[in-house]
C-alpha atoms as one frame of an Amber mdcrd trajectory, in Angstrom:
protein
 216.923 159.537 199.906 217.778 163.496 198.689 214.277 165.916 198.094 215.603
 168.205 195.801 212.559 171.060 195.080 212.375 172.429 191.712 210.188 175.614
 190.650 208.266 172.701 188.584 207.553 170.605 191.963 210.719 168.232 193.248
 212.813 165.581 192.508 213.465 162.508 195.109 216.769 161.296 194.362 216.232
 157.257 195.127 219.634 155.954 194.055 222.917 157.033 192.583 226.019 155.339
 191.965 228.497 155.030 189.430 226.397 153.178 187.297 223.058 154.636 186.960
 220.764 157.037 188.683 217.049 156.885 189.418 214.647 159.737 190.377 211.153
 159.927 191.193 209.997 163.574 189.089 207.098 165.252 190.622 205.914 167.607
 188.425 203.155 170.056 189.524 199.794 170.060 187.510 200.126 172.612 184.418
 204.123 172.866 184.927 206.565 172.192 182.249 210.407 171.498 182.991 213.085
 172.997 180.818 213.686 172.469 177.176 216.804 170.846 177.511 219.163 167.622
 175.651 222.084 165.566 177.328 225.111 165.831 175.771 226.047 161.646 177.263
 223.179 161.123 179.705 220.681 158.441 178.145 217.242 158.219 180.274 214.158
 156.341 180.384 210.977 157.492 182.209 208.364 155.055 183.229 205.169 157.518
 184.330 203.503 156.238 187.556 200.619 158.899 188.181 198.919 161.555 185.949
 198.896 162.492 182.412 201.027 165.101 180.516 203.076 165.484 177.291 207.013
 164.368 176.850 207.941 167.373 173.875 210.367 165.133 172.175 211.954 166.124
 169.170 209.386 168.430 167.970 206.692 166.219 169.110 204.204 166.031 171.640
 203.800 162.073 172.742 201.025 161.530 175.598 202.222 160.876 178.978 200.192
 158.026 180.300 200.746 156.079 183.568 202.213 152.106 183.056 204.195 153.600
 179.694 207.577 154.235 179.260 209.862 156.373 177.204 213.805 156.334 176.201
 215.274 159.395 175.729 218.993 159.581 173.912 221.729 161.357 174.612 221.047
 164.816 172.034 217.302 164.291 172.021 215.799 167.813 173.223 212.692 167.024
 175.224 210.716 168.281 177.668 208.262 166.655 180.357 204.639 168.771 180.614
 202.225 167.849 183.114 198.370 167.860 182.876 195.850 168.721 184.883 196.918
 166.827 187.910 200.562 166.068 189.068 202.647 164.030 186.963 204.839 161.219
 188.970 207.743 159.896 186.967 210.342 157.268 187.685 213.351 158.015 185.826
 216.486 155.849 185.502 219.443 156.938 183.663 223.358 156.806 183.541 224.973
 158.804 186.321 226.075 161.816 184.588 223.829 164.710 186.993 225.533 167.608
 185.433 224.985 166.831 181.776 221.772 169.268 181.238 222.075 172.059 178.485
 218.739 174.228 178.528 217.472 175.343 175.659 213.926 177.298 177.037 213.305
 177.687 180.741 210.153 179.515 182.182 211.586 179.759 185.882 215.262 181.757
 183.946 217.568 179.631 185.083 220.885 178.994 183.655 221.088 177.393 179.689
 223.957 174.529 180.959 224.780 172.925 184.215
């Protein structure tokens, strides 16, 4: 397993292959990750732990634990946690690099 930290709280890479991907997010109480789309990458979050708000396409949907959500490829969203940390498994096709940011409160770059 790879910890990669994030200014939002850290990522724990728990598989990756050619096939698909899958992450556990954990994302700090009252942080926000980038507003960002996928240009190919298709993902579904299941939340875990905590409450927060997926932005998705101009809306705000509730993040609550035992529910999941499907995000397609050109979908801008953006994961928001509450007042306590937000754990999300996410599971999506392998492409890692496919992230263009559209809003980012720790300035980093708009594509990877």
């Amino acid at each position: 397993m790879k910890i990669v930290e994030k200014p939002w709280g850290h990522e724990e890479w728990l598989v990756v292959n050619d096939h698909y991907v899958m992450k556990k997010l954990v994302v700090n109480p009252g942080q926000k990750l980038s507003l960002q789309y996928h240009e190919r990458k298709m993902e579904t979050m299941y939340c875990v732990k905590g409450t927060g708000q997926l932005q998705m396409e101009g809306k705000f949907i509730p993040m609550l634990a035992g529910v999941f959500y499907t995000i397609n490829p050109g979908e801008i969203h953006r994961l928001v946690a509450g007042k306590h940390k937000l754990v999300i498994i996410e599971c999506s096709t392998p492409e890692l690099e496919d992230v263009v940011r559209l809003e980012d409160d720790y300035f980093r770059k708009t594509k990877e």
